[in-house]
C-alpha positions in Angstrom: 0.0 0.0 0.0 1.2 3.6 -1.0 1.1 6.4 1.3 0.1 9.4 -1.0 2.4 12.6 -0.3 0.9 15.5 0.9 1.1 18.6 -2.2 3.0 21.4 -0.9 1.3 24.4 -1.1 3.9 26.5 -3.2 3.9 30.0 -4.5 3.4 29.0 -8.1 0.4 27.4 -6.4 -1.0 29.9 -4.1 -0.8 32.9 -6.7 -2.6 30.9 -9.2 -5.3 29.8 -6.4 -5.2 33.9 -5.3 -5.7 34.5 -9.3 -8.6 32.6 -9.8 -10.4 33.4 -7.2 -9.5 37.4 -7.8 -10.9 37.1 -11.3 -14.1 35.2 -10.2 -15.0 37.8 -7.5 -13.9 40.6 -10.2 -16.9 38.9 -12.4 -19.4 38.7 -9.4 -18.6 42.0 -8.6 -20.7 43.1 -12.2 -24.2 42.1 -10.7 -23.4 42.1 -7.0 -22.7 46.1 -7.3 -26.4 47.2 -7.2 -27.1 45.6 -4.3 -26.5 48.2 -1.4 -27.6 48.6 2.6 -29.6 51.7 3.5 -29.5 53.7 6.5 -31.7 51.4 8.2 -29.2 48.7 7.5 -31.7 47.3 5.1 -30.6 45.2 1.4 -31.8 46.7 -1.1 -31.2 46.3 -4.9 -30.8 49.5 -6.9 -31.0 48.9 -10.5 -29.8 52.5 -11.6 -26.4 51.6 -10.5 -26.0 48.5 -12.4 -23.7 48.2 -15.6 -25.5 49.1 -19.0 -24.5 45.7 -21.1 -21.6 47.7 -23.2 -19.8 48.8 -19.5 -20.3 44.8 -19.1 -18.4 44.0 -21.9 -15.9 46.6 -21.6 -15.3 45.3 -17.8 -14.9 41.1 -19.0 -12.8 42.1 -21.7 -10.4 44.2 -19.2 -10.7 41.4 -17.0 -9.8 38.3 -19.1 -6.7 40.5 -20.3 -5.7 41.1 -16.9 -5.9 37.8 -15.9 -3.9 36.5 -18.7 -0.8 38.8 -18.1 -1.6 37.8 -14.4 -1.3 33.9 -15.0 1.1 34.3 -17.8 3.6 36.7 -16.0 3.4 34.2 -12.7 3.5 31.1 -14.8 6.8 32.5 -16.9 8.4 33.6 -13.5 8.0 30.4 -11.9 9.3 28.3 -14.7 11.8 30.5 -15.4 13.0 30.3 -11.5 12.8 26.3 -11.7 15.1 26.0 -14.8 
């Protein structure tokens, strides 16, 4: 029987996890946005302050390019340092 070896939790590793989950609260952060808290400390949703669909679009693409030179830049660095 094989013991499994515990993953080490590298900095490759951990700035890819921090990436991801960067970019995927980036993308919530389009429809969560219009939802605000009142001076009664009350939710409410506020649909004049959501994005018009262009202001969308122009958000994912500057996301998705970010992201790339993100993982890219991190990936290179990484591989670069193991060589």
């Amino acid at each position: 029987m094989e013991k499994k070896q515990k993953e080490r939790l590298t900095g490759r590793r951990a700035l890819n996890i921090y990436g991801v989950f960067t970019v995927v609260s980036l993308i919530l952060s389009i429809y969560t946005q219009a939802v605000s808290v009142n001076d009664n400390m009350r939710i409410f949703f506020d649909s004049e302050l959501m994005l018009n669909p262009r202001e969308i679009k122009e958000f994912l693409i500057f996301i998705f390019i970010s992201a790339s030179m993100y993982f890219i830049m991190i990936n290179f660095y990484f591989w670069k340092k193991e060589e």
